[in-house]
N, C-alpha and C positions, 0 to 999 in steps of 0.2 A: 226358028221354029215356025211352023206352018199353020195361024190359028185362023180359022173362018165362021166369024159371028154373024149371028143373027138378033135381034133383041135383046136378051137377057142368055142368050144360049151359045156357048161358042164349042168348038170342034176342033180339038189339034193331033194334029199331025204326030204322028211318032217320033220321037225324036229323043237322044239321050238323056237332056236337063227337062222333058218333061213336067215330071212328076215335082220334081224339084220348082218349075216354076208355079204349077198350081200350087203347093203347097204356099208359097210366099206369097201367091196374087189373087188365089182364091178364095169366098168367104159364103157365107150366109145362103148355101144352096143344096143341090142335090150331083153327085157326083159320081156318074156311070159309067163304070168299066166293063164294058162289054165284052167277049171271050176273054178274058184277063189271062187265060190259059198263054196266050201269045206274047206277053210280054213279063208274068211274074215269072219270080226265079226261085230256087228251090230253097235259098237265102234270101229275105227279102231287102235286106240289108248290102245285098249286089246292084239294088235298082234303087239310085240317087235320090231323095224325095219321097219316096213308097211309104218308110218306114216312121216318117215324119207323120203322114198323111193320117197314117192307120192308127198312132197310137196319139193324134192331138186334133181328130174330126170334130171331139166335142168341143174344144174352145174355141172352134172355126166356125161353129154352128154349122158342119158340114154332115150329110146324109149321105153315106159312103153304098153302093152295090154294087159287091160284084157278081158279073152274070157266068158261070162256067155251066156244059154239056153233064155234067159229074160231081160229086164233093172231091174224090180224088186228083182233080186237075187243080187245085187250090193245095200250095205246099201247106202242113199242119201246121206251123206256127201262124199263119191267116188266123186259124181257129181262135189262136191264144188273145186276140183284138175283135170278135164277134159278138155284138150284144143281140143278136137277131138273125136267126135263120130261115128262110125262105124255100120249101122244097116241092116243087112238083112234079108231073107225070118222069120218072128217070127209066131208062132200062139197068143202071148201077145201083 
C-alpha cells in the first residue's frame, strides 16, 4: 500500500486492503474521503473495511467526511450511518 506522511497527516494510495488498514491502524482524528464517488460501491459491504469504518467511527474517536458532487453519488445505505449532513451550493 502506498502511504505518504507528513506530521500527523498521511495520504494513501488506493489500494484494495485500504480501508481495512485504516480501519485497524487508525484512531483519534479526522478522516476524508474525497470524491468517494470513485471508489464506494453500491454495496458497501463489497469494499473490505468501509463497513467497519462507517459503523464503529465513534469508538475510534474518528470524524468520518465524505466529500461527493451530489447526495445521489452516495449509495443510500451511507445515509443509514449519517449523524450529520453538510450541503452546499448543488445544481442536484
Amino acid at each position: 500500500m502506498g502511504i505518504i506522511s507528513w506530521g500527523n497527516r498521511k495520504l494513501f494510495e488506493k489500494e484494495d486492503d485500504t480501508f481495512e488498514h485504516i480501519f485497524q491502524n487508525y484512531h483519534d482524528g479526522v478522516l476524508m474521503l474525497d470524491d468517494c464517488k470513485q471508489y464506494m460501491k453500491a454495496n458497501t459491504t463489497q469494499v473490505p473495511g468501509l463497513t467497519d469504518i462507517l459503523i464503529e467511527y465513534r469508538h475510534s474517536m474518528i470524524d468520518v467526511f465524505l466529500v461527493v458532487h451530489g447526495p445521489g453519488q452516495l449509495p443510500p445505505k451511507i445515509w443509514d450511518h449519517a449523524s450529520g449532513v453538510i450541503v452546499m451550493a448543488t445544481a442536484r
